[in-house]
mmCIF file of the C-alpha atoms, coordinates in Angstrom:
data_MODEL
# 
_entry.id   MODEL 
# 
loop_
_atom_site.group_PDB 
_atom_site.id 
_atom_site.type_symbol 
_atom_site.label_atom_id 
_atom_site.label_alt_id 
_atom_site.label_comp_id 
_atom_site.label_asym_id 
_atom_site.label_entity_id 
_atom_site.label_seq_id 
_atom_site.pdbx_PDB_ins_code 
_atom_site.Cartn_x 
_atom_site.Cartn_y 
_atom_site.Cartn_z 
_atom_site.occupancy 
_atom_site.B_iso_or_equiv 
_atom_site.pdbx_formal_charge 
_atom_site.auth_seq_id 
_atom_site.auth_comp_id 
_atom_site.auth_asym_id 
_atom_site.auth_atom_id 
_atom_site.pdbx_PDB_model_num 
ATOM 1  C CA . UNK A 1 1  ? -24.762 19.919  -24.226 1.00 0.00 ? 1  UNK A CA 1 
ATOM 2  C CA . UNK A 1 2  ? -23.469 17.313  -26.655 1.00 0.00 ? 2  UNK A CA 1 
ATOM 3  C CA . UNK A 1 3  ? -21.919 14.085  -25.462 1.00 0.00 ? 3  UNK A CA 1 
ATOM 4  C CA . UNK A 1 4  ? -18.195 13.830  -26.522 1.00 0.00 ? 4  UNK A CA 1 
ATOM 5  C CA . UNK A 1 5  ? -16.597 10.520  -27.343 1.00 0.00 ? 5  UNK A CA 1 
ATOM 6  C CA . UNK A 1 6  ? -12.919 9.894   -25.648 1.00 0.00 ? 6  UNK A CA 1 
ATOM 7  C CA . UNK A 1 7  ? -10.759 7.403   -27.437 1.00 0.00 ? 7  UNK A CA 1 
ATOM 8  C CA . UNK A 1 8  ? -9.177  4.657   -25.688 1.00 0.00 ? 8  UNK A CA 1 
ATOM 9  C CA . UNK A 1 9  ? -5.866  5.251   -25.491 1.00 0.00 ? 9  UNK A CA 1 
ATOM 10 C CA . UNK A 1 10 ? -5.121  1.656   -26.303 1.00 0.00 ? 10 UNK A CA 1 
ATOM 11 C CA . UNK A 1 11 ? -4.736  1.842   -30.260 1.00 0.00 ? 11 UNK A CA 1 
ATOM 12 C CA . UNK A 1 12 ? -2.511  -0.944  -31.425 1.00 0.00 ? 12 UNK A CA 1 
ATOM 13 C CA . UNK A 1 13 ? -1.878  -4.449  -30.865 1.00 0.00 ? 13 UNK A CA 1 
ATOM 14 C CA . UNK A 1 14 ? 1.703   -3.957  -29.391 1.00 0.00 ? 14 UNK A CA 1 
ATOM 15 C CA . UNK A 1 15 ? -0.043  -1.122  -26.892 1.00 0.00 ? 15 UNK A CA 1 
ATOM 16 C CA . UNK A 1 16 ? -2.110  -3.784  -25.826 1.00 0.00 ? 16 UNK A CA 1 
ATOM 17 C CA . UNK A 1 17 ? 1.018   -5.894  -25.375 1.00 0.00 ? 17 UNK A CA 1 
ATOM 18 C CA . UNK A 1 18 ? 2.677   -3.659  -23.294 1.00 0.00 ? 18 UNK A CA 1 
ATOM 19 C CA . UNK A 1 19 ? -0.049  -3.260  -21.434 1.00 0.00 ? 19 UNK A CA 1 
ATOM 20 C CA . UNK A 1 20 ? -0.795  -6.494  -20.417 1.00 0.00 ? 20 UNK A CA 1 
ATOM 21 C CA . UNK A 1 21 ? 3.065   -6.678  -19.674 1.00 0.00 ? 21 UNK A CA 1 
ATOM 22 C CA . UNK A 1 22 ? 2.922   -3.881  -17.410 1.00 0.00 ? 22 UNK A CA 1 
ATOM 23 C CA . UNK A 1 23 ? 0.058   -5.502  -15.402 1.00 0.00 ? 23 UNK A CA 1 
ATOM 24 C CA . UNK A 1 24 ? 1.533   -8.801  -15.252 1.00 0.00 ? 24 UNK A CA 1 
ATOM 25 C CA . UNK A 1 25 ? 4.898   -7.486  -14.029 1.00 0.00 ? 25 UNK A CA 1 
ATOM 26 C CA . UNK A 1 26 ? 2.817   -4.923  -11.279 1.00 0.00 ? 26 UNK A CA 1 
ATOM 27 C CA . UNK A 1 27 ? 1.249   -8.386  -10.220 1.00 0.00 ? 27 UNK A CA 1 
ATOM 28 C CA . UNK A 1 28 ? 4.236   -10.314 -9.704  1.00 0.00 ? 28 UNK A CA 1 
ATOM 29 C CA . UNK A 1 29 ? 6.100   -7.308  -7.810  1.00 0.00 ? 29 UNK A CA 1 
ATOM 30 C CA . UNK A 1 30 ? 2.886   -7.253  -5.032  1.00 0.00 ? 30 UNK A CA 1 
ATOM 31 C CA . UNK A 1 31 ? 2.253   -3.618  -6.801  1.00 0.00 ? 31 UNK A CA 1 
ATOM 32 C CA . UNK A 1 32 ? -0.888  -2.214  -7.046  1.00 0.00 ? 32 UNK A CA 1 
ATOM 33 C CA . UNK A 1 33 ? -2.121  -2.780  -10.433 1.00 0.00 ? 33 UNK A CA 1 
ATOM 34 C CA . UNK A 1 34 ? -4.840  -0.551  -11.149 1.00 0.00 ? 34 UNK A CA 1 
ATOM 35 C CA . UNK A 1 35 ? -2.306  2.469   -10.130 1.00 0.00 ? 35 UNK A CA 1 
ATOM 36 C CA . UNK A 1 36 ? 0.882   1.176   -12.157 1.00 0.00 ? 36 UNK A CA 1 
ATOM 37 C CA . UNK A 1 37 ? -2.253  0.430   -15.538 1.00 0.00 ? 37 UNK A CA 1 
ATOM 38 C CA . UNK A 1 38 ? -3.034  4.177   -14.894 1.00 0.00 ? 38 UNK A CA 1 
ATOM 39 C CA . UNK A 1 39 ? 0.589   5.622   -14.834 1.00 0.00 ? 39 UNK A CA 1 
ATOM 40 C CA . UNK A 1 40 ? 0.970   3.762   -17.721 1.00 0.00 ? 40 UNK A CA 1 
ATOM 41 C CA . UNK A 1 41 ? -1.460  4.596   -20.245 1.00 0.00 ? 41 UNK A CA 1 
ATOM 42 C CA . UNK A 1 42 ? -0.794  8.691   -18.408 1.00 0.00 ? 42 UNK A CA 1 
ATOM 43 C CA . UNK A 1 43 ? 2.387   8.170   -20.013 1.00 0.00 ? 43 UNK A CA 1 
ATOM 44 C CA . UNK A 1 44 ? 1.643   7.224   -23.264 1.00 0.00 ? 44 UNK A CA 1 
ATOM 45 C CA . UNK A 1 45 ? 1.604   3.645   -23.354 1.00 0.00 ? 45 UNK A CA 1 
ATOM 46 C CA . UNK A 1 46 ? 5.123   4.069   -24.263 1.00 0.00 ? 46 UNK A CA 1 
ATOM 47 C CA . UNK A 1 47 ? 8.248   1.429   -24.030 1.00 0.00 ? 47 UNK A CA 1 
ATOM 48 C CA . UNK A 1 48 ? 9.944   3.893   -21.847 1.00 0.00 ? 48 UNK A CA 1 
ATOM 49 C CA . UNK A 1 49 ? 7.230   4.174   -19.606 1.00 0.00 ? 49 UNK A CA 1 
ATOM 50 C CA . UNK A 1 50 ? 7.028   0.018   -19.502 1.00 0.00 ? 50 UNK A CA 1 
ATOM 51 C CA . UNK A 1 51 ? 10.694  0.134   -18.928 1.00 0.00 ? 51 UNK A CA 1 
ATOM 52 C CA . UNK A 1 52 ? 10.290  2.654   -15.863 1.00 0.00 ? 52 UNK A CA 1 
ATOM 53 C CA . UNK A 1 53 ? 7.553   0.332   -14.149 1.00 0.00 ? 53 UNK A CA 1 
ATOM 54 C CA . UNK A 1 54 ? 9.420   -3.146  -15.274 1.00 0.00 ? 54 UNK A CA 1 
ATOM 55 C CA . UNK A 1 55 ? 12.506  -1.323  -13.484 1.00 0.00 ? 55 UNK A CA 1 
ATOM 56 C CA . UNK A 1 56 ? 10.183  -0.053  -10.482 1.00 0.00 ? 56 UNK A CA 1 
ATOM 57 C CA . UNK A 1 57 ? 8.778   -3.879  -10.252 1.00 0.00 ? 57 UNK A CA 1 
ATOM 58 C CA . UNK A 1 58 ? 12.330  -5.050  -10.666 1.00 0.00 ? 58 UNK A CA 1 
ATOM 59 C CA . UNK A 1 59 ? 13.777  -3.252  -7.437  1.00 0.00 ? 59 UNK A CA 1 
ATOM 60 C CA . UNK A 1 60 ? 10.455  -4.187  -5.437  1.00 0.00 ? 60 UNK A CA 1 
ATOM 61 C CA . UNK A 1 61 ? 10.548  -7.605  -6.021  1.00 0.00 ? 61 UNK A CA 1 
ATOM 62 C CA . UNK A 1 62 ? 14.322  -7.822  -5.379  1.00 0.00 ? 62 UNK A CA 1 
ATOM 63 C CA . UNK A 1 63 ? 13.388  -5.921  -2.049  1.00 0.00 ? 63 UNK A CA 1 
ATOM 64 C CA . UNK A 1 64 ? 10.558  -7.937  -1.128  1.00 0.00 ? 64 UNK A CA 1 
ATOM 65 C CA . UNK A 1 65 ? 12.921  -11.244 -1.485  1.00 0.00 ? 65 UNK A CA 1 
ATOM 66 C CA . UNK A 1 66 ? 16.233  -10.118 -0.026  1.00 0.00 ? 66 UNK A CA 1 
ATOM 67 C CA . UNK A 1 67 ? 14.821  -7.298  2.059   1.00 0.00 ? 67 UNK A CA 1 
ATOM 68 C CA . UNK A 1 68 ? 15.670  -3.659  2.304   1.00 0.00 ? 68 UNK A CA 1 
ATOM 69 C CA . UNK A 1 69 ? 13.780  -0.934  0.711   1.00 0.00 ? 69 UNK A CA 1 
ATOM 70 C CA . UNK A 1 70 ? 12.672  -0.726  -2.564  1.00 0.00 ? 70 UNK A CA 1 
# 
């Protein structure tokens, strides 16, 4: 049995980016940030997917300061 080498699904500087905005919005919104880094780079690492967890993060925070669900 042969090892096999996965690539990190990190490629490019603006991946990286996105990442690192993802974690820092998942942060700010109380969300867990291992699980939203996770969903994220399962989605692609795509702007769409950072848009979908910015949004998420949006709504939680706004819940978490005026109350109601989020």
């Amino acid at each position: 049995m042969s090892a096999q080498v996965l690539p990190f699904p990190i490629q490019t500087t603006s991946q990286k980016y996105l990442l690192e905005s993802v974690r820092a919005a998942a942060a700010r919104s109380g969300m867990d940030v291992k699980e939203t880094e996770r969903e994220f780079v399962a989605a692609g690492c795509t702007k769409e997917a950072q848009n979908r967890i910015w949004e998420r993060a949006r709504r939680k925070r706004m819940a978490l300061i005026h109350g109601g669900d989020a």
